[in-house]
C-alpha positions in Angstrom: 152.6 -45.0 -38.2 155.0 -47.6 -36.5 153.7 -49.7 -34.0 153.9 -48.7 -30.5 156.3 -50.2 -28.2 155.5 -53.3 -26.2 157.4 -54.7 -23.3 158.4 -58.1 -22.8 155.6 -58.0 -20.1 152.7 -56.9 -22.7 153.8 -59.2 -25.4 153.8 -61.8 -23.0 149.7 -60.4 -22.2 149.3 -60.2 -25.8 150.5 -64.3 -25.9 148.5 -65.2 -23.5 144.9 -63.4 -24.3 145.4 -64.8 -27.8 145.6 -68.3 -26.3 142.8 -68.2 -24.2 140.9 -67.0 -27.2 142.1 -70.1 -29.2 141.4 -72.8 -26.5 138.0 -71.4 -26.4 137.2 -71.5 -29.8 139.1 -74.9 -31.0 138.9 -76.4 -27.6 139.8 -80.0 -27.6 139.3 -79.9 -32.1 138.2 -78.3 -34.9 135.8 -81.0 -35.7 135.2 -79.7 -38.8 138.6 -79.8 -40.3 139.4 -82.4 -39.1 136.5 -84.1 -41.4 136.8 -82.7 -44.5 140.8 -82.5 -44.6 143.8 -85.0 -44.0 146.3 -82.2 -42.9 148.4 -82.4 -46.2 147.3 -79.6 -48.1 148.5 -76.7 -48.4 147.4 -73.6 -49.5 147.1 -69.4 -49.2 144.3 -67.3 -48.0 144.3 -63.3 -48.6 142.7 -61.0 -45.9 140.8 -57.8 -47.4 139.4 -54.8 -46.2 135.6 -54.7 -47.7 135.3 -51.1 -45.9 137.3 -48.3 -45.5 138.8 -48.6 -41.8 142.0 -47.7 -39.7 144.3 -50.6 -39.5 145.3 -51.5 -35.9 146.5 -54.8 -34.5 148.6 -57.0 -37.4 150.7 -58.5 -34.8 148.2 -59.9 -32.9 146.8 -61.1 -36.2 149.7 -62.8 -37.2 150.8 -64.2 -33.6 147.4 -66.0 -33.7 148.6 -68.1 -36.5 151.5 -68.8 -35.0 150.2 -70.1 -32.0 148.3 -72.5 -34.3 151.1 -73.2 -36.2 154.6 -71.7 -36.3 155.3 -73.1 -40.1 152.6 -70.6 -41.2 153.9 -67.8 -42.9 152.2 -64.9 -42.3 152.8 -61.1 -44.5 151.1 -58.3 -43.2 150.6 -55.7 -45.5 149.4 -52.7 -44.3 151.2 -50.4 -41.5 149.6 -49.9 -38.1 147.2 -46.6 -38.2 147.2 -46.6 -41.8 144.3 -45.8 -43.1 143.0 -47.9 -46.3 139.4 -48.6 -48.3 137.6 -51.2 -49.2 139.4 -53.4 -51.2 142.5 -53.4 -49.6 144.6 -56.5 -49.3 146.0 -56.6 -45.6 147.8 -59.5 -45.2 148.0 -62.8 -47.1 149.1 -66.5 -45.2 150.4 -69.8 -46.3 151.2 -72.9 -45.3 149.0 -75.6 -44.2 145.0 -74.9 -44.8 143.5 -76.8 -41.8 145.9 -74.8 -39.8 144.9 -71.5 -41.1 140.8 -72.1 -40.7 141.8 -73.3 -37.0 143.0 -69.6 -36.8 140.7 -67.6 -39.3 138.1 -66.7 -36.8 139.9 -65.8 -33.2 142.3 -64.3 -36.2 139.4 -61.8 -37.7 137.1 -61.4 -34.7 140.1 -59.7 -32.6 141.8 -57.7 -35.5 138.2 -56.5 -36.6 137.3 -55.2 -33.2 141.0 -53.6 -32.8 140.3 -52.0 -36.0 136.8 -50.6 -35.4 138.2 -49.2 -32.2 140.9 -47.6 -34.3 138.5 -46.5 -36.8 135.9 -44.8 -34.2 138.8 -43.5 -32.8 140.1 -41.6 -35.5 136.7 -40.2 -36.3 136.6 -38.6 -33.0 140.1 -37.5 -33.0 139.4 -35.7 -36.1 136.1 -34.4 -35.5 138.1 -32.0 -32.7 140.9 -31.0 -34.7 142.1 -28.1 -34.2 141.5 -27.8 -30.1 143.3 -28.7 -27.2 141.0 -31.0 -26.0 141.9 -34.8 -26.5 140.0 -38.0 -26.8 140.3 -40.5 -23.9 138.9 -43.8 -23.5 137.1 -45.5 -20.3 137.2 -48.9 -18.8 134.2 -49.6 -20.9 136.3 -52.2 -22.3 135.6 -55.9 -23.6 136.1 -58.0 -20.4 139.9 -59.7 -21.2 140.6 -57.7 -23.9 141.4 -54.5 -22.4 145.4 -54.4 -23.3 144.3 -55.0 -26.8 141.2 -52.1 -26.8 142.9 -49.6 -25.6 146.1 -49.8 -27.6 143.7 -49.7 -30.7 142.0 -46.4 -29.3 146.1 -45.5 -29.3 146.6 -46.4 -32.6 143.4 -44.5 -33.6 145.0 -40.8 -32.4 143.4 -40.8 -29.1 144.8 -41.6 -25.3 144.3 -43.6 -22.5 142.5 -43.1 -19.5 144.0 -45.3 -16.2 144.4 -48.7 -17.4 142.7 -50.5 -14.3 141.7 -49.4 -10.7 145.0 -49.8 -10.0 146.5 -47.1 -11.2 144.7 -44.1 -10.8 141.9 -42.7 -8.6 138.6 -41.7 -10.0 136.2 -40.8 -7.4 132.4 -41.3 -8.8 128.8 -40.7 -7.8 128.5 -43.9 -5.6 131.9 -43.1 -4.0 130.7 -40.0 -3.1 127.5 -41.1 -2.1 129.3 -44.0 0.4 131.4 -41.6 1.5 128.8 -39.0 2.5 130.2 -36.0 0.0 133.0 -35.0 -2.0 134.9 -33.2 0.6 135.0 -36.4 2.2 135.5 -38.8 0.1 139.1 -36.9 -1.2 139.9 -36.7 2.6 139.9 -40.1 2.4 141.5 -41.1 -0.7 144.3 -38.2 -0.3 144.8 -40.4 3.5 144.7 -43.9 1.6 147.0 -43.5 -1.4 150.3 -43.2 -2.6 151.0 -39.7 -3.1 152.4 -40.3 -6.7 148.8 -41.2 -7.8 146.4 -38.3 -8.8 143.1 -38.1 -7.3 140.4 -37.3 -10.2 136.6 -36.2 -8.9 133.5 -36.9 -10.5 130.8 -34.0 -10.5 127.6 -33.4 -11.9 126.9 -29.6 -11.2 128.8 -26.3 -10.7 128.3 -27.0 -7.1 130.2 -29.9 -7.2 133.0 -28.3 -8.8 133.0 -25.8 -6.1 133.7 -28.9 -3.8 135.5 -30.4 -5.5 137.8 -27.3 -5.9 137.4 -26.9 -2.3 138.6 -30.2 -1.7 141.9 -30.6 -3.6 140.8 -32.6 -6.6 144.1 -33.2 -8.7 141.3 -33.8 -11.7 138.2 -33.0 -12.1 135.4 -34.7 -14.4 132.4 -33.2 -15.7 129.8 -35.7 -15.9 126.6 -35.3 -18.4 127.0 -31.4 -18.4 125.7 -29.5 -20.9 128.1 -27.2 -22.7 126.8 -23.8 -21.0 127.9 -25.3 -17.8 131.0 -26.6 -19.0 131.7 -23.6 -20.3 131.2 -21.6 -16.8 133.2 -24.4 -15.1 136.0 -23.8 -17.6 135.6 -20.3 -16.6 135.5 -20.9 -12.6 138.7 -23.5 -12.4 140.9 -20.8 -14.5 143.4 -23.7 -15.5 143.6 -24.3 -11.7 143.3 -28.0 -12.5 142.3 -30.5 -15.8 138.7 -30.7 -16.6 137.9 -33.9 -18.3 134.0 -33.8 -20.3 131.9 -37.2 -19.6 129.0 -39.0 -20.6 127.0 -39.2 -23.9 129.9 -37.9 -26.2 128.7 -38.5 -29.8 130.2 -37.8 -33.2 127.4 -35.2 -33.4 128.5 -33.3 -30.4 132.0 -33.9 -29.4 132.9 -30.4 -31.2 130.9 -28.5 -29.5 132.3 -30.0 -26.3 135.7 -29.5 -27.4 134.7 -26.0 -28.2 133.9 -25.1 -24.0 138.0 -25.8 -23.4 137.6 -28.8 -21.5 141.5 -30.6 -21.4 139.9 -34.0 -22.0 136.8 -35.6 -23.7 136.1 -39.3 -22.4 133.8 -41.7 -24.5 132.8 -44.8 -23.3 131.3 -45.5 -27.2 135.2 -46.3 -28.2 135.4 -49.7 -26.6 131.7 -50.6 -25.3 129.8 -50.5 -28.1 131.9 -50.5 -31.2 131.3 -51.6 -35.1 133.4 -53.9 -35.9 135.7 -53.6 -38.9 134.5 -55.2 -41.9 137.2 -57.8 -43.0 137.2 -61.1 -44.6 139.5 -64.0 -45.0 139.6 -66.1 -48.2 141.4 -69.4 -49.4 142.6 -68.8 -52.7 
């Protein structure tokens, strides 16, 4: 799988999370290093897989070495999305040591994350193969490292939900609740946005769907249902609009749910909670 395309404006994102990440771990020196070594030496270190896992974010890997040092030369040796096992060498580095343990942990704790999001991803993905639903992510994300979780959901077979409140709206219990009802609350947001932006309804019952329905809900999601409902509201909306299936989406279930006919499955467990990857880094 080839990487997927960045713009100057998320590579620039991408440059700028990673340096954050490195002033907070070195901050003003790697104390450490700096002890036990004079700078001089050089060496290589070798980055394995030690579990099977869904390779996602080798750039950002090697542009976090290159922010601590641009002489290090960094391979990476296994394709975005590919899918290796333990064992599996995925990139190797050279150049100067204390350089390269400045780098080793902001290195591994960001492409193990990007990978376990990858990896839970593809398990998902695959688990409803075969339907027309798809997997979608949530704003559950790491706070910071959104760009990065999300593209690794990508990588992983699955899609994005909006990015940010920015760009889409999603109108949820507490909205609704604020607003004093559904009906309402899209009379507002329909009033209150640009008309290029879909407006996407929360419900919890078939009588919220109704409403929502009623209402002129561009999207609508189905929140904690069980499948027997989401079934009948698949039923009810007739394709009229997309019905996206929310809340306590496991490995275990996720079929079934895909099953009903719902367009969308979202699940939070992508980016909020994830294993990371098991990877190591060793000097040779």
């Amino acid at each position: 799988m080839e990487p997927l395309p960045l713009n100057d404006y998320d590579r620039a994102r991408i440059r700028k999370l990673i340096c954050n990440a490195l002033e907070e771990d070195i901050g003003a020196a790697d104390v450490t290093s700096n002890a036990i070594l004079t700078g001089e030496e050089n060496g290589a270190a070798r980055t394995i897989a030690k579990s099977g896992l869904v390779v996602a974010g080798g750039e950002v890997f090697r542009e976090t070495f290159r922010q601590v040092d641009p002489k290090l030369i960094i391979t990476i040796l296994a394709a975005e999305g590919q899918e290796v096992g333990p064992g599996t060498l995925l990139a190797e580095i050279s150049g100067s040591l204390k350089s390269i343990l400045m780098a080793e942990r902001t290195a591994l704790n960001l492409l193990q994350r990007m990978c376990g999001i990858a990896t839970a991803t593809r398990a998902f993905v695959r688990a409803i193969a075969g339907t027309e639903a798809r997997i979608l992510d949530t704003r559950k994300t790491a706070p910071g490292l959104r760009f990065l979780d999300k593209y690794s959901v990508r990588i992983g077979g699955g899609q994005n939900h909006r990015f940010a409140l920015y760009d889409g709206v999603l109108i949820k219990d507490n909205h609704i609740a604020a607003a004093e009802g559904i009906t309402e609350a899209v009379r507002r947001a329909r009033r209150g946005v640009a008309h290029t932006l879909k407006i996407e309804v929360e419900v919890r019952n078939l009588g919220g769907l109704e409403e929502a329905l009623a209402a002129g809900a561009d999207v609508i999601m189905l929140d904690n249902m069980g499948t027997d409902d989401m079934k009948t509201a698949v039923a009810a909306t007739a394709g009229r609009v997309p019905l996206e299936a929310s809340g306590n989406v496991t490995l275990d279930n996720v079929r079934a749910i895909a099953a009903t006919g719902v367009n969308f499955i979202s699940v939070g467990a992508l980016t909020h909670s994830v294993r990371a990857a098991d990877i190591s880094l060793l000097i040779q």
